[in-house]
N, CA, C and O atoms as CSV, one atom per row, in Angstrom:
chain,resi,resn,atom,element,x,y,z
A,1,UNK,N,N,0.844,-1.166,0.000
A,1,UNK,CA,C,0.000,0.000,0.000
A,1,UNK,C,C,0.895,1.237,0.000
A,1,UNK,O,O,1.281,1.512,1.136
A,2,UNK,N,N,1.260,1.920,-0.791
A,2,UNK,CA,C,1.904,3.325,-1.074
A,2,UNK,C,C,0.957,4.665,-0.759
A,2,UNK,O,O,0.010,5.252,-1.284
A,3,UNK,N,N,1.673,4.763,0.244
A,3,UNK,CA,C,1.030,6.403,0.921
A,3,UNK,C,C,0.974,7.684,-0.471
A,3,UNK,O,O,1.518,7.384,-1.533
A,4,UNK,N,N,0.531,8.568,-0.374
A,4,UNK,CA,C,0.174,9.596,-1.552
A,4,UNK,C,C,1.736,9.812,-1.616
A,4,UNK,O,O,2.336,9.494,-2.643
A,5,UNK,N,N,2.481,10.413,-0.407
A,5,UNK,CA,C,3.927,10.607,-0.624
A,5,UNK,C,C,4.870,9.906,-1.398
A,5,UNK,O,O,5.739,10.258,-2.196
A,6,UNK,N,N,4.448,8.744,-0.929
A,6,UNK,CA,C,5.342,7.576,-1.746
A,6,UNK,C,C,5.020,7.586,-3.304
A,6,UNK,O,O,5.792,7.712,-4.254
A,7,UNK,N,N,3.685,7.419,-3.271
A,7,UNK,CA,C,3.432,8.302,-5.546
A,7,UNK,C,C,4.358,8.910,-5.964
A,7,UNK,O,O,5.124,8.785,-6.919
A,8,UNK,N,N,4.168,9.944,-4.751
A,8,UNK,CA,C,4.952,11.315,-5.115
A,8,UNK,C,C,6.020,11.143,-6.037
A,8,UNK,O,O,6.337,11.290,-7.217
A,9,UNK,N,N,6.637,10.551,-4.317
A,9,UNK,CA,C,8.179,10.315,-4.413
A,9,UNK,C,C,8.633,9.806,-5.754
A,9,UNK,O,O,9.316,10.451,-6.550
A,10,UNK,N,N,8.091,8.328,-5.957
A,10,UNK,CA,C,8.193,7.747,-7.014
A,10,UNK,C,C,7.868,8.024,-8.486
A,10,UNK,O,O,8.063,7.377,-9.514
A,11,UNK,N,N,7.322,9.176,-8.236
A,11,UNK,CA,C,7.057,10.335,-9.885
A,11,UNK,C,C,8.021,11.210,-10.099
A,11,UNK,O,O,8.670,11.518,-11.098
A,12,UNK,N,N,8.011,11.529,-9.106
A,12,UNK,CA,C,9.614,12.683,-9.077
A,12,UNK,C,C,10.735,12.198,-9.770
A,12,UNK,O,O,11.396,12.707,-10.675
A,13,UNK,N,N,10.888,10.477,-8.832
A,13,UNK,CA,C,12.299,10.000,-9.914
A,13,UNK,C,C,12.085,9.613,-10.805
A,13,UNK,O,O,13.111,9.124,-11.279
A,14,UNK,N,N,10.877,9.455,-11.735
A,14,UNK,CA,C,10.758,9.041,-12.768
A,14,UNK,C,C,10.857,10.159,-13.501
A,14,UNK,O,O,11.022,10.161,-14.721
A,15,UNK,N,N,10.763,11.136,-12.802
A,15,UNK,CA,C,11.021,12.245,-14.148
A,15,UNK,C,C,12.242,12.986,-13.785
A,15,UNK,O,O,12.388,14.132,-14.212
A,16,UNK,N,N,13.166,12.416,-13.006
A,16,UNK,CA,C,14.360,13.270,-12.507
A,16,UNK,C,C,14.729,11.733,-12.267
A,16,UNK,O,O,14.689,11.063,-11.235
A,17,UNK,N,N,15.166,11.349,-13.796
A,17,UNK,CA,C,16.346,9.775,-13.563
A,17,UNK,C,C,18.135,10.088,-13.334
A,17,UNK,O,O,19.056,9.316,-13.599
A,18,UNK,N,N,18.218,11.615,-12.702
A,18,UNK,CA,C,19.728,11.722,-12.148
A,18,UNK,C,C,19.544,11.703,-10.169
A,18,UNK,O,O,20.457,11.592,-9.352
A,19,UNK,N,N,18.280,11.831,-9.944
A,19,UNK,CA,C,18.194,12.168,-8.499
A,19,UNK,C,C,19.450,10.688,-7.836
A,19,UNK,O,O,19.344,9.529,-8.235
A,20,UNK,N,N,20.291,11.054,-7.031
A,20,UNK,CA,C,20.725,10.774,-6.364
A,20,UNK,C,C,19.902,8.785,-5.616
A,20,UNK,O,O,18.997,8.459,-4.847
A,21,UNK,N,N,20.780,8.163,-6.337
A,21,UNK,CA,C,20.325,6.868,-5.697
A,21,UNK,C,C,20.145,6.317,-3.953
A,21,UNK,O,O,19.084,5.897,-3.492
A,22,UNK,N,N,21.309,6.432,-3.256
A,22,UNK,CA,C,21.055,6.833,-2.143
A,22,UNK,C,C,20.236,7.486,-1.198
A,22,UNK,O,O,19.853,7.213,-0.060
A,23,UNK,N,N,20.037,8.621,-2.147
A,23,UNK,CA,C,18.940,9.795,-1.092
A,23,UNK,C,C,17.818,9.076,-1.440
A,23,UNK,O,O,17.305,8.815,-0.352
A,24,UNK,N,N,17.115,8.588,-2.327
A,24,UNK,CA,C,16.139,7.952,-3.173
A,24,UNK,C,C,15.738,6.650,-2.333
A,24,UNK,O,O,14.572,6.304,-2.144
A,25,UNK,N,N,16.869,5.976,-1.856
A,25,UNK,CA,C,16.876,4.905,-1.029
A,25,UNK,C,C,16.578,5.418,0.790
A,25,UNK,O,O,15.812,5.009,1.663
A,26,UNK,N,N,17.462,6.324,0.739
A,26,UNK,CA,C,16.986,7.123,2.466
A,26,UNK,C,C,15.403,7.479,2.363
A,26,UNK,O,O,14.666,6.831,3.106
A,27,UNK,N,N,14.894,8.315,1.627
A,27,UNK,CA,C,13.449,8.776,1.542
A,27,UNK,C,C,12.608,7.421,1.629
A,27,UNK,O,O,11.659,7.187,2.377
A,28,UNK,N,N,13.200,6.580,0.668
A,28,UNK,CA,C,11.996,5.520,0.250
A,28,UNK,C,C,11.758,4.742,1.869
A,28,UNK,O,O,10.644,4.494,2.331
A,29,UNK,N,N,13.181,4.417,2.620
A,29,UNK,CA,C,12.891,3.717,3.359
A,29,UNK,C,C,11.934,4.874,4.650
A,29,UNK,O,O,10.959,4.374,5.211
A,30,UNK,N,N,12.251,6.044,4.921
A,30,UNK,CA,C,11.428,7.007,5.925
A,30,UNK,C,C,9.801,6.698,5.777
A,30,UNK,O,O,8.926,6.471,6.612
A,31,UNK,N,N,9.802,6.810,4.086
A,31,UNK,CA,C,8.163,6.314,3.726
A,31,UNK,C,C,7.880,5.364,4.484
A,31,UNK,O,O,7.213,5.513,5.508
A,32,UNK,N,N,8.431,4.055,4.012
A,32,UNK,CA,C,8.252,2.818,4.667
A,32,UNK,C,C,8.204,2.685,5.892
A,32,UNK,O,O,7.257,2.040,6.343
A,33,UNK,N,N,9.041,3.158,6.668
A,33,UNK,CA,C,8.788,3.327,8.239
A,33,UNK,C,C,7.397,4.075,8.913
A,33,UNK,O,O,6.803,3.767,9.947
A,34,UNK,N,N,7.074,5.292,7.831
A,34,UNK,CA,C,5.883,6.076,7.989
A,34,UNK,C,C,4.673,5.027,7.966
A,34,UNK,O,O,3.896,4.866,8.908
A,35,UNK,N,N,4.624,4.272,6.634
A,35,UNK,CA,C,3.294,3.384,6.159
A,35,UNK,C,C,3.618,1.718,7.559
A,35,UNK,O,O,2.767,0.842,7.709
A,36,UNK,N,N,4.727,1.730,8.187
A,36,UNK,CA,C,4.302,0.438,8.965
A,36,UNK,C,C,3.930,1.229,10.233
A,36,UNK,O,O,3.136,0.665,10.985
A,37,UNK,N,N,4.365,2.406,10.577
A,37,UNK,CA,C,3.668,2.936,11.920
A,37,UNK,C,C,2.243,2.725,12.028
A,37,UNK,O,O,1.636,2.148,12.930
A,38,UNK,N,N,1.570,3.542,10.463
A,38,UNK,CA,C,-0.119,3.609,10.687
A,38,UNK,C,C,-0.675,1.832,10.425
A,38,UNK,O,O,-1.807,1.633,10.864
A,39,UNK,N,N,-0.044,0.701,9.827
A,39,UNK,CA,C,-0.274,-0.125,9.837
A,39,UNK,C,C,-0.397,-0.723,11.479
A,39,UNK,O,O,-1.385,-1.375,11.818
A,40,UNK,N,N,0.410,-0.501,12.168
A,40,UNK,CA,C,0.344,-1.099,13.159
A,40,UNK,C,C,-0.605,-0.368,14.518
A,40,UNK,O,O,-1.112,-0.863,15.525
A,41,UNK,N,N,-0.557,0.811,14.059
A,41,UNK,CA,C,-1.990,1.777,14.525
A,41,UNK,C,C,-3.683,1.032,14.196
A,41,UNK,O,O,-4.607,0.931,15.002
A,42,UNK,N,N,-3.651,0.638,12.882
A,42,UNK,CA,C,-4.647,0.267,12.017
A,42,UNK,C,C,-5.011,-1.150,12.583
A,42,UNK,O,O,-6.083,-1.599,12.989
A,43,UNK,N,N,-3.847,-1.667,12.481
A,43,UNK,CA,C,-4.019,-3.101,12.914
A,43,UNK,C,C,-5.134,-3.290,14.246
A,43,UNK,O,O,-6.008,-4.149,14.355
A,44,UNK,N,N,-4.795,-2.220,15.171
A,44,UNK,CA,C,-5.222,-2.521,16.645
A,44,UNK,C,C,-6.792,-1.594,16.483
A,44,UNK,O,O,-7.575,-1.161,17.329
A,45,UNK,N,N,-6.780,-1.559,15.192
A,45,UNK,CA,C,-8.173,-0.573,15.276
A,45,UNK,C,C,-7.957,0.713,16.366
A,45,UNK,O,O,-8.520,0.743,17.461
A,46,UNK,N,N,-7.170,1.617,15.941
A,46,UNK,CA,C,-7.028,2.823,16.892
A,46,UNK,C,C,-6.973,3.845,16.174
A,46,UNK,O,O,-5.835,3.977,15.722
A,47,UNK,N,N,-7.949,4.956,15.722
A,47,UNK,CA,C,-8.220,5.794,15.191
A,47,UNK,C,C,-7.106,6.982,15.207
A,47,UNK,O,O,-6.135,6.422,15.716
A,48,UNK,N,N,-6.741,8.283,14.929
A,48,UNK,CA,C,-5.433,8.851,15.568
A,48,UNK,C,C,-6.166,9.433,16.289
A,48,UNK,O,O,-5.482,9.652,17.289
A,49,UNK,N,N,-7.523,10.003,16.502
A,49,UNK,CA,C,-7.623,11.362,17.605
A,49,UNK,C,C,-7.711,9.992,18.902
A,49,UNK,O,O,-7.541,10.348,20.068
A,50,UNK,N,N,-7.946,8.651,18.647
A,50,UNK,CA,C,-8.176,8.372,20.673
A,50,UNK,C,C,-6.518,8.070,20.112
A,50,UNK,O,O,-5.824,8.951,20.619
A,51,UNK,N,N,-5.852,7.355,19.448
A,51,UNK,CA,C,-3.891,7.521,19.444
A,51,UNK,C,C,-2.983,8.589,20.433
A,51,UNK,O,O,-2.154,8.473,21.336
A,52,UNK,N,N,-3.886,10.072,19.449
A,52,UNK,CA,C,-3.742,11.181,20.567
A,52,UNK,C,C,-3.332,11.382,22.049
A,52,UNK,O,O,-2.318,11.748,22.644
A,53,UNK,N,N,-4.642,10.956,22.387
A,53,UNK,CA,C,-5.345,11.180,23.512
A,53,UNK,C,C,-4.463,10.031,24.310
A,53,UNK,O,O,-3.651,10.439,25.141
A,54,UNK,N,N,-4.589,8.652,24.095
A,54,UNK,CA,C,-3.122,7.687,24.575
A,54,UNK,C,C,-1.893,8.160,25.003
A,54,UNK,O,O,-1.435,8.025,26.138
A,55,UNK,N,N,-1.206,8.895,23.765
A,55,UNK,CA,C,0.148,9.240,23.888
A,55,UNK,C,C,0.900,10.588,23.758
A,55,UNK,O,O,2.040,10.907,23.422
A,56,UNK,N,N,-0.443,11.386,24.250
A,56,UNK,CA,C,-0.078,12.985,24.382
A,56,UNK,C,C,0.847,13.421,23.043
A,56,UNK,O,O,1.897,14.060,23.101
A,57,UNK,N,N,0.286,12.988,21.993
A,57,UNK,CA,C,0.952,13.438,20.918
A,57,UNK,C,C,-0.271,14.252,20.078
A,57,UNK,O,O,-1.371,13.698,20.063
A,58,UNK,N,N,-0.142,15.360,19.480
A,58,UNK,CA,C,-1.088,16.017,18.695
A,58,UNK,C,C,-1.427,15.123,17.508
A,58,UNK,O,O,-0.528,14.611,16.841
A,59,UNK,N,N,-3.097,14.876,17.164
A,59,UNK,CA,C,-3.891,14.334,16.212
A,59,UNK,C,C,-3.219,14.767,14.846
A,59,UNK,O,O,-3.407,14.046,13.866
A,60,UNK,N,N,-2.313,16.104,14.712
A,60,UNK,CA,C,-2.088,16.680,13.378
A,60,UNK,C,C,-0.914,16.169,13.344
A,60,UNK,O,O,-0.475,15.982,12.209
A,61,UNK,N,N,-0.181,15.845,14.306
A,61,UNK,CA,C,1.779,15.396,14.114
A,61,UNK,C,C,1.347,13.777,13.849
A,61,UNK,O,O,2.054,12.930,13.303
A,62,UNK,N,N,0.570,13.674,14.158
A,62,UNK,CA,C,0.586,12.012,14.312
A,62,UNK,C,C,-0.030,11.613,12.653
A,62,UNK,O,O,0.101,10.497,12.151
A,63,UNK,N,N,-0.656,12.695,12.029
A,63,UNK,CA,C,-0.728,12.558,10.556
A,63,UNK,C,C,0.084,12.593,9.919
A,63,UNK,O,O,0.517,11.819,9.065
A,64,UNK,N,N,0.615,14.247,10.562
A,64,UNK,CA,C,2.208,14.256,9.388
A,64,UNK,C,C,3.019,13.122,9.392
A,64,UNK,O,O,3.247,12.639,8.283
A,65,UNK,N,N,3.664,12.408,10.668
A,65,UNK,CA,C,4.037,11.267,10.780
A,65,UNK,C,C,3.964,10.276,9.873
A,65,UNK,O,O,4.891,9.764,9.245
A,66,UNK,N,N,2.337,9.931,9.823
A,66,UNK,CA,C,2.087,8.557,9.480
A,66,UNK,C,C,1.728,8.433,7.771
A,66,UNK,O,O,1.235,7.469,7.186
A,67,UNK,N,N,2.268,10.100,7.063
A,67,UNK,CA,C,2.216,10.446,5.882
A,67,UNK,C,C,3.561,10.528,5.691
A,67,UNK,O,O,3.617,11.291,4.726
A,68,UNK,N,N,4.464,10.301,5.919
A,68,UNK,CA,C,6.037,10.563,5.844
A,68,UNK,C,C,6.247,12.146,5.805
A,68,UNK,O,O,7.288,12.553,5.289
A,69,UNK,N,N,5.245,13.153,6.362
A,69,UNK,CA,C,6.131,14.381,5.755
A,69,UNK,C,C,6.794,14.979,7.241
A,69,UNK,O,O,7.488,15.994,7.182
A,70,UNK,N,N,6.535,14.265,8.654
A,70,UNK,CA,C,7.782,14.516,9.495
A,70,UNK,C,C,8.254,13.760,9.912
A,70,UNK,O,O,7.652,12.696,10.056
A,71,UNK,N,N,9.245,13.867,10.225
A,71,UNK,CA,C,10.071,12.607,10.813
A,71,UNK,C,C,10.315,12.430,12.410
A,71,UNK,O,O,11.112,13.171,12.985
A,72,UNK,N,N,9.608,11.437,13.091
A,72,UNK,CA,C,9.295,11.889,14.568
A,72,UNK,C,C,10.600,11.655,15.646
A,72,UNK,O,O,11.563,10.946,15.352
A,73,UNK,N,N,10.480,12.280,16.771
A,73,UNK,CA,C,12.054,12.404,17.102
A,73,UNK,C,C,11.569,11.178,18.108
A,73,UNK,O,O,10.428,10.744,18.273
A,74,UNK,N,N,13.007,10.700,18.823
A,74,UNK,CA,C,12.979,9.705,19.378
A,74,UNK,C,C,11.774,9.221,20.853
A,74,UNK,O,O,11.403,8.099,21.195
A,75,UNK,N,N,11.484,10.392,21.356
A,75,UNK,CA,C,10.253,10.710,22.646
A,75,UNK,C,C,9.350,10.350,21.727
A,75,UNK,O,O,9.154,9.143,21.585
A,76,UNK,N,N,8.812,11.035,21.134
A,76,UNK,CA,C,7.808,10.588,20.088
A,76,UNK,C,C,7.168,9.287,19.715
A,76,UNK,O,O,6.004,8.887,19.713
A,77,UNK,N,N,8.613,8.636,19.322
A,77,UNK,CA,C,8.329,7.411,18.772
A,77,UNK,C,C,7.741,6.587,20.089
A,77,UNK,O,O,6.614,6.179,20.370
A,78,UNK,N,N,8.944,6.533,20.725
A,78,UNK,CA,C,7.978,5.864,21.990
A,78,UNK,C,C,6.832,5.897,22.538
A,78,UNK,O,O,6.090,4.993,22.924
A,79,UNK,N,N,6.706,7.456,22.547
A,79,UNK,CA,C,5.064,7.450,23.246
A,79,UNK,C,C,4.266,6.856,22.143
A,79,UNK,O,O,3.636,5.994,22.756
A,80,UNK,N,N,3.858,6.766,20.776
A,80,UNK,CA,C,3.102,6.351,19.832
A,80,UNK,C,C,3.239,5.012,20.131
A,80,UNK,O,O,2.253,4.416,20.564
A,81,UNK,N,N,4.446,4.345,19.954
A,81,UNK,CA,C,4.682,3.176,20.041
A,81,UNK,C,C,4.358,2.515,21.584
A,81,UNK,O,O,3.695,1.485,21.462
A,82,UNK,N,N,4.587,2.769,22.646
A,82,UNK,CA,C,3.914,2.363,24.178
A,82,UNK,C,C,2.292,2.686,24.137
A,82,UNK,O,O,1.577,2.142,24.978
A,83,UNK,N,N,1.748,3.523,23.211
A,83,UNK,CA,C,0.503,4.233,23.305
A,83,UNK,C,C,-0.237,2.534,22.376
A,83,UNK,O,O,-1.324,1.977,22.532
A,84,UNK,N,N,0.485,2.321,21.814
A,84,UNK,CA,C,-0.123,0.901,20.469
A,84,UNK,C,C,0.909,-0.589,21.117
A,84,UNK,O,O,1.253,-1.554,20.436
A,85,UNK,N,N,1.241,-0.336,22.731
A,85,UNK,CA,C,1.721,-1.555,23.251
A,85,UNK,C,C,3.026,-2.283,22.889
A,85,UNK,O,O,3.429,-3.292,23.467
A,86,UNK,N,N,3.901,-1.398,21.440
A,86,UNK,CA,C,4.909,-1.908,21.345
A,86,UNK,C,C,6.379,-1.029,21.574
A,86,UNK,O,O,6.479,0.186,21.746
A,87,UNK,N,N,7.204,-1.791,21.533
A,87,UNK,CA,C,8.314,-1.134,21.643
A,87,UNK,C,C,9.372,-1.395,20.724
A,87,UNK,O,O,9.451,-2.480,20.147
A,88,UNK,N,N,10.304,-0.343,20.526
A,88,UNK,CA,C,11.461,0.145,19.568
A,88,UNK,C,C,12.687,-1.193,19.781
A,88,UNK,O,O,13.379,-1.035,20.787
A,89,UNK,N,N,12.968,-2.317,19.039
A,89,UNK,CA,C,14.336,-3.002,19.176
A,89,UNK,C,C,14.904,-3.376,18.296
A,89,UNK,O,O,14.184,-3.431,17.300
A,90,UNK,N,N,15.788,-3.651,18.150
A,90,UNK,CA,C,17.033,-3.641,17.095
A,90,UNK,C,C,17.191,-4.699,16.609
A,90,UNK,O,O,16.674,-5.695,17.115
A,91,UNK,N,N,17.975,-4.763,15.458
A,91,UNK,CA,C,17.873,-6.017,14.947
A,91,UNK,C,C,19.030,-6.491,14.356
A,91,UNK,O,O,19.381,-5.625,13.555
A,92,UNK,N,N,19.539,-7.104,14.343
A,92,UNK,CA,C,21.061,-7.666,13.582
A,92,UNK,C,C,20.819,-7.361,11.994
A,92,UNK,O,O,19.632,-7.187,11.720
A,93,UNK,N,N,21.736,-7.265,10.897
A,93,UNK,CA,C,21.511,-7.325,9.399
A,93,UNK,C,C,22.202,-7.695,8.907
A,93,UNK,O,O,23.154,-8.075,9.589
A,94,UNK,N,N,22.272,-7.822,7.932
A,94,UNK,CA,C,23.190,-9.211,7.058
A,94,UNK,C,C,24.114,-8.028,6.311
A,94,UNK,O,O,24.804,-8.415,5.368
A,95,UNK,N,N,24.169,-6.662,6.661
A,95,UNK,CA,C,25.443,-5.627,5.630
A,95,UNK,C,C,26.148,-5.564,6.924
A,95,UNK,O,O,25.642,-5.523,8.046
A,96,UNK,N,N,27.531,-5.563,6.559
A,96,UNK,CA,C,28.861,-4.837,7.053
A,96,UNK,C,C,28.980,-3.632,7.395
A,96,UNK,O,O,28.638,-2.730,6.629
A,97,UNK,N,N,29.424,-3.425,8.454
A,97,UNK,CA,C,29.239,-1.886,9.134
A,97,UNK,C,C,30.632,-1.360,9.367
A,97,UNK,O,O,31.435,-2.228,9.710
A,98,UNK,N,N,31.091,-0.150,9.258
A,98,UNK,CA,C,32.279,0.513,9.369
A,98,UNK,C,C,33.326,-0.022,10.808
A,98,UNK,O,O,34.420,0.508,11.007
């Protein structure tokens, strides 16, 4: 399911085939992080204004959020995420790190 942003996104480089591969790859994945937040909002059947009201986060940030157009800082994430019962953990990956 591709958020309106993610269209976007993905029209832009189709008509700008020099944009920067990398940055293209950073954006795409922010999307992706954006579209599994409201999935997992969705999942639990939790509307954003009672989300809100859960995790003292404003009904309008919690859109921009879950549209990729902000990127939520680390307090944030948690309260959304403790507000929908889960929590932030890490994960091993199969690339080589500096």
């Amino acid at each position: 399911m591709k958020t309106q942003t993610q269209k976007m996104l993905d029209d832009f480089i189709d008509e700008n085939p020099s944009v920067n591969q990398k940055l293209y790859e950073e954006v795409s994945r922010e999307v992706d992080f954006a579209i599994r937040l409201k999935l997992a909002r969705l999942e639990r059947k939790i509307d954003q204004k009672s989300l809100s009201a859960m995790s003292g986060i404003k009904q309008s940030e919690i859109s921009k959020i879950e549209n990729g157009l902000i990127s939520p800082t680390l307090k944030t994430l948690e309260r959304y995420l403790t507000a929908l019962g889960l929590t932030l953990d890490f994960k091993p990956t199969n690339t080589k790190h500096l």
